[in-house]
C-alpha positions as CSV (number, residue, x, y, z in Angstrom):
1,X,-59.2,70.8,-14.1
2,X,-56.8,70.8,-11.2
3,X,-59.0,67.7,-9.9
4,X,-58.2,65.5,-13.3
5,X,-54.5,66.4,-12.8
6,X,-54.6,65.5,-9.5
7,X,-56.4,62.0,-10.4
8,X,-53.6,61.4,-13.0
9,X,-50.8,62.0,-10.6
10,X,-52.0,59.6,-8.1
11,X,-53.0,56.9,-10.9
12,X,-49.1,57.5,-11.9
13,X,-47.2,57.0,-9.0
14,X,-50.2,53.9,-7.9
15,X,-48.5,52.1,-11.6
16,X,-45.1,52.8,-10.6
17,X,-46.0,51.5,-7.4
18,X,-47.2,48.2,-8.7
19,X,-43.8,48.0,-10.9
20,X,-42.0,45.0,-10.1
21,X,-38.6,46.4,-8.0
22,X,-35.7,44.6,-7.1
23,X,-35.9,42.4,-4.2
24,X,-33.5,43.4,-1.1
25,X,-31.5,39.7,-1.4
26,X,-28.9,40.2,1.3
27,X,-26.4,37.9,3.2
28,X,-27.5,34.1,3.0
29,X,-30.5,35.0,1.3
30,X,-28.4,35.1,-2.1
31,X,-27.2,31.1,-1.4
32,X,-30.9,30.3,-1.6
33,X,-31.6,31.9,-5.4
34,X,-31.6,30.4,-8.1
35,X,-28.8,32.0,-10.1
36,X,-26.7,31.2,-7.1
37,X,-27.7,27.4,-7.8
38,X,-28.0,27.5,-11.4
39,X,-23.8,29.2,-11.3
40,X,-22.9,26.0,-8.9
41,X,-24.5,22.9,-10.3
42,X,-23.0,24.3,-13.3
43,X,-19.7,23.6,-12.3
44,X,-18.3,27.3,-13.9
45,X,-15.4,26.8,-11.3
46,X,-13.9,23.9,-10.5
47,X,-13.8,24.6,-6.4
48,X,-17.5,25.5,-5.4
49,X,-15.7,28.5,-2.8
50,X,-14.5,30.3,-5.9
51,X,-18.3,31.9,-6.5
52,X,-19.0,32.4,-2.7
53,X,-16.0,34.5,-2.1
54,X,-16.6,36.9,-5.7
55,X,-18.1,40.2,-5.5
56,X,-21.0,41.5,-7.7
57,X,-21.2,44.7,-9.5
58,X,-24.3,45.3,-7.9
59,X,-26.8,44.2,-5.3
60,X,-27.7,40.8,-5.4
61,X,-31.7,41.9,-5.7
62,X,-30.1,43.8,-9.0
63,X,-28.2,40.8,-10.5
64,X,-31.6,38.7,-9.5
65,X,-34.1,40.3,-11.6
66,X,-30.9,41.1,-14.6
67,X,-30.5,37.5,-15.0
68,X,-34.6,36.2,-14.4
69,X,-34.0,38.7,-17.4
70,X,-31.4,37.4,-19.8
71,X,-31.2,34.1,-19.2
72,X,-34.5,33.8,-21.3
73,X,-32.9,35.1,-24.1
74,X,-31.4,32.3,-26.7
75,X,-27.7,32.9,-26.7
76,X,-27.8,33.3,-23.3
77,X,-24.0,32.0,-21.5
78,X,-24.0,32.3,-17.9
79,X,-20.1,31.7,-17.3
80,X,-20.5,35.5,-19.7
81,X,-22.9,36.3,-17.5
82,X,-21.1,35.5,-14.3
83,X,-17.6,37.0,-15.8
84,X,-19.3,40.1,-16.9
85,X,-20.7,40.8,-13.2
86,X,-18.8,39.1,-10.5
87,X,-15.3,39.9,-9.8
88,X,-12.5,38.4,-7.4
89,X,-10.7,41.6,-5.7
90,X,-8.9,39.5,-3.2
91,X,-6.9,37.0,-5.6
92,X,-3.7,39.2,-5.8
93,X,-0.7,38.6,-3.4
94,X,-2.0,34.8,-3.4
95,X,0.9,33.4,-5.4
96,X,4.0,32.5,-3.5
97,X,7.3,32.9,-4.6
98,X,9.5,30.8,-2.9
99,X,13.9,32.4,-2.2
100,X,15.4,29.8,-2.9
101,X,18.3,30.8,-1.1
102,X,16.0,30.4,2.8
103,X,15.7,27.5,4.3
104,X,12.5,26.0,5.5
105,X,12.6,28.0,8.5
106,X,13.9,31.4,7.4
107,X,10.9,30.7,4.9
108,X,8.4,30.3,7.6
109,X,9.4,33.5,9.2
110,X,9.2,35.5,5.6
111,X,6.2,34.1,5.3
112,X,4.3,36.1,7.7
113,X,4.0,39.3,6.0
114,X,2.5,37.9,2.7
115,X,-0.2,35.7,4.6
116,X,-1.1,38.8,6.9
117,X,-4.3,40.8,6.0
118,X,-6.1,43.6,7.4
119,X,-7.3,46.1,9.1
120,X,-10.4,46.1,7.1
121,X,-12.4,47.9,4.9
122,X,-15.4,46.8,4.8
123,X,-17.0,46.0,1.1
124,X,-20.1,46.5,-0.2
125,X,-22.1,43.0,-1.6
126,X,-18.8,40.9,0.0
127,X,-19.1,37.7,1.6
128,X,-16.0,38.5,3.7
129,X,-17.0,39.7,7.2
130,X,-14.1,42.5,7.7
131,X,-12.2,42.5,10.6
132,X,-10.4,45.9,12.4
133,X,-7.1,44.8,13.2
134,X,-4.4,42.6,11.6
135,X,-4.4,38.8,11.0
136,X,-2.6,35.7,9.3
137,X,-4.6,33.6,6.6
138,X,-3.6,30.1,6.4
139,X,-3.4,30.5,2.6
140,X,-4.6,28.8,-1.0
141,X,-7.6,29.1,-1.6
142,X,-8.2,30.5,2.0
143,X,-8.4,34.3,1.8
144,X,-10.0,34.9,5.2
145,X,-8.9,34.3,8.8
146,X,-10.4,30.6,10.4
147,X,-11.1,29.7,13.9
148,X,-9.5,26.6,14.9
149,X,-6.4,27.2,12.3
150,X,-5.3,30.4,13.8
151,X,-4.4,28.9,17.2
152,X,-1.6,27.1,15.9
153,X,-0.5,29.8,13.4
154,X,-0.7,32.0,16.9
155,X,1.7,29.7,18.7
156,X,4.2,29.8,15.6
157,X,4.1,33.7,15.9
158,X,5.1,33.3,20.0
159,X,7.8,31.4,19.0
160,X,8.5,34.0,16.0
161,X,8.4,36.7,18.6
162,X,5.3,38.4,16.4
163,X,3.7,38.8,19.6
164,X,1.8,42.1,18.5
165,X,0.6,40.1,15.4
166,X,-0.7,37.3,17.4
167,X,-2.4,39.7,20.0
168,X,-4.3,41.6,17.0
169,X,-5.7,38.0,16.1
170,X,-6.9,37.3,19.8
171,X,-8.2,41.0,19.1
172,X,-10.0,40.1,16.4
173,X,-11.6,36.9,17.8
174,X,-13.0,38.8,20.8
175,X,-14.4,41.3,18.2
176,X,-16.4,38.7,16.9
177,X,-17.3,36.8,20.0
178,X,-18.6,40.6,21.0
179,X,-20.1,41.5,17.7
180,X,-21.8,37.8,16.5
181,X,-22.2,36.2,19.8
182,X,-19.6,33.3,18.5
183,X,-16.4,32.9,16.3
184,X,-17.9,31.5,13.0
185,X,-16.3,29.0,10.7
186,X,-14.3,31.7,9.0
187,X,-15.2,35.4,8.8
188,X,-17.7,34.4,5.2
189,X,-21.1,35.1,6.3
190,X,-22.0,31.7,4.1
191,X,-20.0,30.4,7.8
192,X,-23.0,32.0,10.0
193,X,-24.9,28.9,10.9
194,X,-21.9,27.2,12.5
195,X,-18.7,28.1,14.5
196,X,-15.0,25.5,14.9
197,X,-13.1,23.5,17.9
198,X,-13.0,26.6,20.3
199,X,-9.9,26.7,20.7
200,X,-10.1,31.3,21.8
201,X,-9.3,30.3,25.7
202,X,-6.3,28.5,24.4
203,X,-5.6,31.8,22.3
204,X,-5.8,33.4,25.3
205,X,-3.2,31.7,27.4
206,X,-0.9,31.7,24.9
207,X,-0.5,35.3,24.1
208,X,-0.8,36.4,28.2
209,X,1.7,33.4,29.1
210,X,4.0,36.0,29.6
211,X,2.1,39.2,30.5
212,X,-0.6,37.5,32.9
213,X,-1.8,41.2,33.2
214,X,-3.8,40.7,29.9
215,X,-6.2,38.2,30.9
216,X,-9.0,40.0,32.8
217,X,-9.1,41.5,29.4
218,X,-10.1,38.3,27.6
219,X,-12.0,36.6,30.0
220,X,-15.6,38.5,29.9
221,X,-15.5,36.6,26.0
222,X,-14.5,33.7,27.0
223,X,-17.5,33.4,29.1
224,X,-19.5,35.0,26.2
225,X,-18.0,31.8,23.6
226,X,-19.1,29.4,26.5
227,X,-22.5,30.7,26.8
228,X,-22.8,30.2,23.2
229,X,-22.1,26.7,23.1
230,X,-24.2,26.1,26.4
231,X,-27.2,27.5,24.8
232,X,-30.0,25.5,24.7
233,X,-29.2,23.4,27.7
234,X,-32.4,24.4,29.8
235,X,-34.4,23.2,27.2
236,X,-33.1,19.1,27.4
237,X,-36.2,17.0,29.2
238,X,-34.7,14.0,29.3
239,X,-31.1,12.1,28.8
240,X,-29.5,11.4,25.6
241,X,-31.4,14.1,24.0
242,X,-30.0,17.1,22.4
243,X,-30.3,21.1,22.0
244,X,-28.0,22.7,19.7
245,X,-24.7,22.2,20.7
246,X,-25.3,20.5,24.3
247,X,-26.3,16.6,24.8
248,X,-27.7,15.3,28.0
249,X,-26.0,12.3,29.5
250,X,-27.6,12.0,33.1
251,X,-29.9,14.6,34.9
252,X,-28.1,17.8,35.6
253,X,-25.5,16.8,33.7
254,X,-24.0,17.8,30.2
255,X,-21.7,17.6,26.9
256,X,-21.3,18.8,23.6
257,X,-21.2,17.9,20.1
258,X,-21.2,20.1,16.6
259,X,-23.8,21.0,15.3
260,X,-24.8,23.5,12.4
261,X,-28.2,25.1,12.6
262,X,-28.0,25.2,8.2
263,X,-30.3,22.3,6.1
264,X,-29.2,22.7,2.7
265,X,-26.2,22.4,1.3
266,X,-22.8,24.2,2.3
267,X,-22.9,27.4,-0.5
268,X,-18.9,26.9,-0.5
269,X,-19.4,23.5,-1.1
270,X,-23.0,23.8,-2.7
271,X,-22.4,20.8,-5.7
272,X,-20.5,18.3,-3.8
273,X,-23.6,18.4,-1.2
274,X,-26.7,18.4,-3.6
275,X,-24.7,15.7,-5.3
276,X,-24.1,13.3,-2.3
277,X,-27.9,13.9,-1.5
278,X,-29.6,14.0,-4.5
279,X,-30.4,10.1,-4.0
280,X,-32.5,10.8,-1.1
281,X,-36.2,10.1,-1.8
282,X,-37.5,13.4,0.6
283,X,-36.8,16.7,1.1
284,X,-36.3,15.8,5.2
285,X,-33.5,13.4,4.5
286,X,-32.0,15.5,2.6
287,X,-32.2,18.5,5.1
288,X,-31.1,15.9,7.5
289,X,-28.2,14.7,5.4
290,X,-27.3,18.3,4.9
291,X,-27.1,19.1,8.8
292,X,-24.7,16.5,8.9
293,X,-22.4,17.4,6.6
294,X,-22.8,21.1,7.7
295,X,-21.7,19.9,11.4
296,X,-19.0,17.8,10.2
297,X,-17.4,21.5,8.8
298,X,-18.1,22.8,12.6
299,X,-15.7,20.2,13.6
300,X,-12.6,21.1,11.3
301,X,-12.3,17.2,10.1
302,X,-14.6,18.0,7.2
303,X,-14.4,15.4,6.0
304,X,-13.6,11.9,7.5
305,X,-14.2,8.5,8.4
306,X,-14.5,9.1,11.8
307,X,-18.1,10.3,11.8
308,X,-19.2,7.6,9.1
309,X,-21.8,5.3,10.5
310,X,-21.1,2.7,8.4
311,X,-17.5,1.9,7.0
312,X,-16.4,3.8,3.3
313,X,-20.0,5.2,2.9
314,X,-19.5,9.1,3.2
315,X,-23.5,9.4,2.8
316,X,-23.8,8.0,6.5
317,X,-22.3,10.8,8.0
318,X,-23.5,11.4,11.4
319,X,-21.2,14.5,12.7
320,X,-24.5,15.5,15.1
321,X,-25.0,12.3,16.8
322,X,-21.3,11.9,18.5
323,X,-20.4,13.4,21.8
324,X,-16.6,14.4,20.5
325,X,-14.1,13.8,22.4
326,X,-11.9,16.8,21.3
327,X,-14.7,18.8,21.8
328,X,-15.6,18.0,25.2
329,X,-11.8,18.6,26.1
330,X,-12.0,22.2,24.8
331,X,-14.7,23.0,26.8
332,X,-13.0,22.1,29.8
333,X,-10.4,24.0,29.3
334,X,-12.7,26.9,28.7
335,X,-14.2,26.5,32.0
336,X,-11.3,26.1,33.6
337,X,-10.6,29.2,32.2
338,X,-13.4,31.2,33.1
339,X,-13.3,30.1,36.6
340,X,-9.4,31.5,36.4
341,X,-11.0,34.8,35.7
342,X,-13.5,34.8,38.4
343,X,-11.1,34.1,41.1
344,X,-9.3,37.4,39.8
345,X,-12.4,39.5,40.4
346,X,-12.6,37.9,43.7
347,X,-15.9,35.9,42.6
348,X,-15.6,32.7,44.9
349,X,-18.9,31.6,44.1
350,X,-18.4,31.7,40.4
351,X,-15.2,30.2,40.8
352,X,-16.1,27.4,42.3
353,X,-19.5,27.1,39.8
354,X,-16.9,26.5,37.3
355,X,-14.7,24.7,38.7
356,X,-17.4,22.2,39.5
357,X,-18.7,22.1,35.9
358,X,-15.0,21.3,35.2
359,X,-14.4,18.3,37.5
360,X,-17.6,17.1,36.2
361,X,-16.9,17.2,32.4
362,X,-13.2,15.7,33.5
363,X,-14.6,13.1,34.9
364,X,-16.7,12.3,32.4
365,X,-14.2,12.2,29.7
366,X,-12.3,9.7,31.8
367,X,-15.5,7.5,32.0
368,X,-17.8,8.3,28.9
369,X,-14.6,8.4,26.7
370,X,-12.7,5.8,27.6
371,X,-13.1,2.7,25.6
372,X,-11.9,-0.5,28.1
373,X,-11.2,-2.9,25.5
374,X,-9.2,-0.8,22.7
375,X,-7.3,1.3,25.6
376,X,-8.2,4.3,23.6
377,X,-10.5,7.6,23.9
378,X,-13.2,7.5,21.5
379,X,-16.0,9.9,20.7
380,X,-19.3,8.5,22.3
381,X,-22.4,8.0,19.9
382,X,-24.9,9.0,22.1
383,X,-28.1,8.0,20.0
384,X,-26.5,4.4,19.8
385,X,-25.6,4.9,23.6
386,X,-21.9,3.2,22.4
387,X,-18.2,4.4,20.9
388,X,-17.8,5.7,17.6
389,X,-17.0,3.7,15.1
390,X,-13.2,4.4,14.6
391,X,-10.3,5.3,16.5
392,X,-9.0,8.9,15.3
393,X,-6.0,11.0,16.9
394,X,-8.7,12.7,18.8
395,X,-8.1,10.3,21.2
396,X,-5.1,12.3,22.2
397,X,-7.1,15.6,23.4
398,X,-7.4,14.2,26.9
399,X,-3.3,14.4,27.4
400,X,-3.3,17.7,26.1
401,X,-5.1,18.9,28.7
402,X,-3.9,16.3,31.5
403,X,-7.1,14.4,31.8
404,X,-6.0,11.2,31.4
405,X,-5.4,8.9,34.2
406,X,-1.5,7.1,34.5
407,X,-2.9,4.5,32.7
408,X,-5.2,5.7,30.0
409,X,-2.1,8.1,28.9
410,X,0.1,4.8,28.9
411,X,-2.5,3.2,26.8
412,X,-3.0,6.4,24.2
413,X,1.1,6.5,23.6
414,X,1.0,2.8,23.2
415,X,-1.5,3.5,20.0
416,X,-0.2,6.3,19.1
417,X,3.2,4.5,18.7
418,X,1.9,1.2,17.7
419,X,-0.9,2.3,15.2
420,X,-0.7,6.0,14.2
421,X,2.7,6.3,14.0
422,X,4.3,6.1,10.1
423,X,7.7,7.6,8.5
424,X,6.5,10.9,8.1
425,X,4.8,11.4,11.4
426,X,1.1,10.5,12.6
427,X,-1.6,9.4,10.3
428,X,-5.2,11.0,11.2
429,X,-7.1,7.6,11.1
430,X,-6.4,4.3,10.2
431,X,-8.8,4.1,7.2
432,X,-8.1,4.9,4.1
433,X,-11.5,6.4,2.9
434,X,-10.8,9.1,0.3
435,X,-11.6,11.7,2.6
436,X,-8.5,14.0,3.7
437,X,-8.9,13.4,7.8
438,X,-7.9,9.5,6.9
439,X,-5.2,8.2,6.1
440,X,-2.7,8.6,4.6
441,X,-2.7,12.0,5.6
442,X,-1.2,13.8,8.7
443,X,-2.0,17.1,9.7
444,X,0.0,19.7,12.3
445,X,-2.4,20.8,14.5
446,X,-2.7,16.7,15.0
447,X,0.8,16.2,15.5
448,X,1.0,19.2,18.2
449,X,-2.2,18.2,20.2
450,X,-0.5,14.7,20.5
451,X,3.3,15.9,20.9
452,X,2.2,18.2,23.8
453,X,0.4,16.1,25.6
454,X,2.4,13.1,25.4
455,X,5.0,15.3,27.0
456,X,2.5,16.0,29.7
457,X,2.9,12.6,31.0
458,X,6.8,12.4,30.8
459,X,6.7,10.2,26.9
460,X,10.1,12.5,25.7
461,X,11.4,9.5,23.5
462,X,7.7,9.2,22.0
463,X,7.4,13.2,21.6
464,X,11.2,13.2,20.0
465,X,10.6,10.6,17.6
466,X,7.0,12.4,16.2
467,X,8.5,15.8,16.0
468,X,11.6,14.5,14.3
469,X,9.6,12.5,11.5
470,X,7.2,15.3,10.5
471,X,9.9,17.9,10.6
472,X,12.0,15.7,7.9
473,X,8.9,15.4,6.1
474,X,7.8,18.6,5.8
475,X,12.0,19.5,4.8
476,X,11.6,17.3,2.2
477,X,8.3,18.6,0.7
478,X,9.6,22.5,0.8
479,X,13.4,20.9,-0.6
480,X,11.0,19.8,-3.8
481,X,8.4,21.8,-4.2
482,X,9.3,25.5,-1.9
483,X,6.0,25.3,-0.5
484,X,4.4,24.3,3.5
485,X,1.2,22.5,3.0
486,X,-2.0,22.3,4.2
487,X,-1.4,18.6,4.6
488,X,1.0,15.6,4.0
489,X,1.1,11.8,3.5
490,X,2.9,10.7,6.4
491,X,2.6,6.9,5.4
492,X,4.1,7.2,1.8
493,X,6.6,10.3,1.8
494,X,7.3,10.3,-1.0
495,X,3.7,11.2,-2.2
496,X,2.0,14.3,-1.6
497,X,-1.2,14.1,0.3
498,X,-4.8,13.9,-1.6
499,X,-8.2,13.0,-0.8
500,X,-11.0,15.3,-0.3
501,X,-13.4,18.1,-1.7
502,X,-10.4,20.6,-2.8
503,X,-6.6,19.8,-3.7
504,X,-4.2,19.9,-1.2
505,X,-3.6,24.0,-0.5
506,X,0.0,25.6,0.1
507,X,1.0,28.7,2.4
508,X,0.3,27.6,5.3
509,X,-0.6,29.4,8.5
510,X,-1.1,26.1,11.0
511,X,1.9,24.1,9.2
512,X,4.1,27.1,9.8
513,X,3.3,27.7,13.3
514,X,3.3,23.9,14.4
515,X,7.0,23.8,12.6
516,X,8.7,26.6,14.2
517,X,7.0,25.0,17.4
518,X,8.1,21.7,17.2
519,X,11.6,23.0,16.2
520,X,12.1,25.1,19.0
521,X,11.0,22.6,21.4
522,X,13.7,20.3,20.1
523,X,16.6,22.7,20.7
524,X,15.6,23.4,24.1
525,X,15.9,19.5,24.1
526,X,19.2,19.3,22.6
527,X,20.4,23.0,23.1
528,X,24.0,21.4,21.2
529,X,22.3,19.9,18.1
C-alpha cells in the first residue's frame, strides 16, 4: 500500500511540475513582450516614456501570463488593464509652483531643492536604477538623473555655492562607472545599451577646481569611462571600419562615434520608432534603422538634421556612420585627463602614453574636422570618406577645449556670428527640419560650449553679445510663463520652441545652471552693471 502512495505522490508533484509557471521576465526582457508592445502601439499615453517609467503590482512574468489571460476574454480594455496594475510612484513633487515675487535668478536658486532626488531606495519591478547619494533631475517628464545634462546643472551649482550637491552627483557617476562599467543614458535600465557625450572628466574638474586634492579620487573612473569607449579597438583590421564605439582612420590610429548596441526600437520611444520603420521591407533594415536612431539618443541631439543623410528625411538617419566632432573633443579631454592623474602617481610612462594619444586625436581634429572651404568643423562621415552633411554648433567643441588653430577659431566665431547667431541667442543648425536640435531652437549647454570657448581665444565682444541675448530671452520666457525650459526659439522670441518627439519640458536642470553661469561671468565682466 505504502508503494501506491508513494507512486501517487511522485505522479503529483511530476503534474505540478509540468504546470505552466510564470516566466522570470526581468530588466529589458519586459520591452520585448508583447503586452509591453500591445500598451505602446496603443498609444494609452500620449508620451511613449510614461509606460517605461510605471511600476507593476507584480513581476512582469506575473502580469505576462495575467494578461495572455484576460485579454482573451470579450470585454477585455487594456488602458483598465494597465490602470488597474501599473502605477506611477514618482509623479508627485513634479509640478512647479512658480513665487511670483523671485526673480529669474532667486528662482533658479529655489529651484534646487524641488529638482533634487535621492539617496535611493531601491524598488522592486522599477525601471529606475537607484542611486546612493543625492542628485538634481533636469525636470518634466525627466524623473531620473542624465549624463550629459548634469554637467551643466553641476556648473550652475559651483556658481550656486551647492558644492556638496554637485560633489554627490560626481559621486554618483563614479558609482555607476564602478558598478555598470559606463554612465548610461539616464539611470532607466531601458538606457543599458547606450551611454551620452562623456562629459564625467569635465565633472571632475569642475568640482576639484578648487580642492585639487580630490582628483586622485576620480581619476581611476575616468580611466574606467575611457576604457569603455575604447573597447573594441583591437578588433579593427583595416581603416574606416568600425568596433563599437571606436572607428579606424589610419593604422594604429583611432576615433569615436555613438553607437548603441540595441536593434529594435527605443522602449521610451517604442511607437515613434516602429512607426518610422514600419515601411522597411526586412526585418535587417529595420534593425539597422533602429541602431540608428538608438545612437542618435547616445549623442544627446536626438533628434536632428545633422545626422540626416539626405536633407528633411528623418528616415535616413545615420548617427553610427559619423566620426562626431564633439565627441572626439571629449575624449581628448578625457585623456588629457587621465594622463593628469598618472603624472600624480608618478607614472611617467602612462603619462606620456596618454599624452600621446592626446596629441594624436588633437591633431586629428584639426585635420579630419576641419572643412577648408566652409571654414568650419564638421563631423567626418567616415563610410562616405567626406563631411557631414550640415554645419551644426558642434563645430564649436574644438575652442572649448583650445584645439583650434588662430585661424580655424577666427573662422568658427565668424559663423557663429554670421550664421548661428539670432535675437534670442544661437540657433542649433541652420535647418529647419521639425526635429528639436534644428532650428529655430537654441539650447544652453550649446550656448555655453560656444561662449566658453570663444573666450578661449580672446572673442569677449562675441561672448558678451551671445550671453546677453539668451539671458534676455530666457527673462522673458520666465516674465510670461514662471518657468526655465528645456529649450527656446532663439530666431522668433516671441514663440516658444517646438519640434520633436515630446513637448517642450520646464524645470530645468541644464537651463538653470548655464544661466547662473553666464550671469556670473558677466558681472565679473562688468563688476558695476
Amino acid at each position: 500500500m505504502n508503494r501506491y502512495i508513494t507512486l501517487i505522490f511522485i505522479s503529483f508533484l511530476l503534474l505540478a511540475g509540468c504546470r505552466e509557471q510564470p516566466k522570470t521576465i526581468t530588466g529589458a526582457d519586459f520591452y520585448q513582450t508583447e503586452l509591453f508592445r500591445d500598451v505602446q502601439l496603443a498609444a494609452i499615453y500620449k508620451d511613449s516614456k510614461t509606460f517605461v517609467d510605471m511600476v507593476p503590482d507584480r513581476s512582469h512574468g506575473e502580469l505576462i501570463q495575467l494578461y495572455n489571460e484576460e485579454k482573451e476574454k470579450p470585454d477585455f480594455d487594456l488602458k483598465a488593464f494597465v490602470d488597474a496594475h501599473f502605477s506611477d510612484p514618482f509623479v508627485s513633487g513634479q509640478n512647479i509652483v512658480t513665487d511670483t515675487t523671485k526673480n529669474m535668478y532667486e528662482h533658479i536658486s529655489s529651484m534646487w531643492g524641488k529638482l533634487t532626488r535621492g539617496p535611493d531606495t531601491p524598488m522592486e519591478f522599477s525601471s529606475r536604477i537607484a542611486l546612493p547619494h543625492q542628485y538634481v533631475v533636469p525636470g518634466g517628464r525627466f524623473r531620473e538623473i542624465y549624463y550629459w545634462d548634469s554637467y551643466f546643472t553641476i556648473e550652475g551649482l559651483m556658481v550656486d555655492k551647492q558644492e556638496a550637491l554637485a560633489k554627490s552627483m560626481v559621486d554618483n557617476f563614479s558609482f555607476l562607472i564602478d558598478s555598470l562599467g559606463f554612465i548610461p543614458n539616464g539611470t532607466r535600465n531601458y538606457y543599458l545599451t547606450r551611454s551620452q557625450p562623456p562629459f564625467y572628466a569635465l565633472m571632475v574638474d569642475a568640482v576639484t577646481r578648487d580642492t585639487k586634492g580630490l582628483f586622485p579620487d576620480y581619476y581611476p573612473f575616468i580611466l574606467k569611462e575611457y576604457n569603455f569607449w575604447m573597447a573594441g579597438l583591437d578588433e579593427i583590421k583595416q581603416p574606416f571600419s568600425a568596433e563599437k564605439y571606436v572607428v579606424q582612420i589610419e593604422q594604429g590610429k583611432f576615433l569615436n562615434r555613438y553607437w548603441d548596441s540595441g536593434i529594435t526600437p527605443r522602449p521610451e520611444a517604442y511607437k515613434e520608432d516602429a512607426h518610422l520603420a514600419s515601411d522597411l521591407p526586412s526585418k535587417s533594415e529595420k534593425e539597422k534603422l533602429y541602431t540608428q536612431l538608438r545612437s542618435g539618443a547616445a549623442s544627446g541631439w536626438d533628434f536632428s538634421s545633422r545626422w540626416y543623410t539626405t536633407e528633411g528625411e528623418f528616415g535616413t538617419t545615420k548617427t553610427a556612420d559619423l566620426l562626431a566632432v564633439d565627441l572626439n573633443c571629449l575624449m581628448y579631454f578625457m585623456e588629457i585627463s587621465i594622463a593628469k592623474g598618472y603624472a600624480l602617481d608618478n607614472d611617467g610612462e602612462n603619462e606620456a602614453l596618454f599624452l600621446s594619444k592626446a596629441n594624436e586625436r588633437k591633431a586629428a581634429i584639426q585635420d579630419l574636422f576641419w572643412n577648408e572651404e566652409e571654414g568650419y568643423f564638421y563631423d567626418y562621415n567616415f563610410t562616405q570618406k567626406d563631411f557631414g552633411r550640415t554645419a551644426t554648433l558642434a563645430g564649436a567643441f574644438p575652442l572649448f577645449f583650445e584645439l583650434a588653430t588662430t585661424e580655424q577659431a577666427r573662422g568658427v566665431r565668424d559663423k557663429l556670428m554670421s550664421d548661428f547667431l539670432k535675437d534670442g541667442g544661437l540657433v542649433t543648425t541652420l535647418e529647419n527640419s521639425g526635429q528639436q536640435w534644428d532650428a529655430p531652437n537654441g539650447w544652453a549647454p550649446l550656448q555655453y560650449i560656444a561662449v566658453e570657448g570663444l573666450l578661449n581665444y580672446g572673442y569677449v565682444d562675441e561672448a558678451k553679445t551671445i550671453m546677453q541675448r539668451w539671458l534676455a530671452l530666457n527673462e522673458r520666457v520666465y516674465e510670461d510663463t514662471g518657468k526655465m525650459m528645456e529649450k527656446y526659439n532663439v530666431e522668433d522670441i516671441s514663440l516658444p520652441s517646438g519640434g520633436g518627439e515630446y513637448e517642450t519640458q520646464d524645470g530645468f536642470g541644464w537651463t538653470n545652471g548655464v544661466a547662473l553661469s553666464f550671469k556670473a561671468l558677466l558681472d565679473e565682466m562688468d563688476p558695476g552693471e
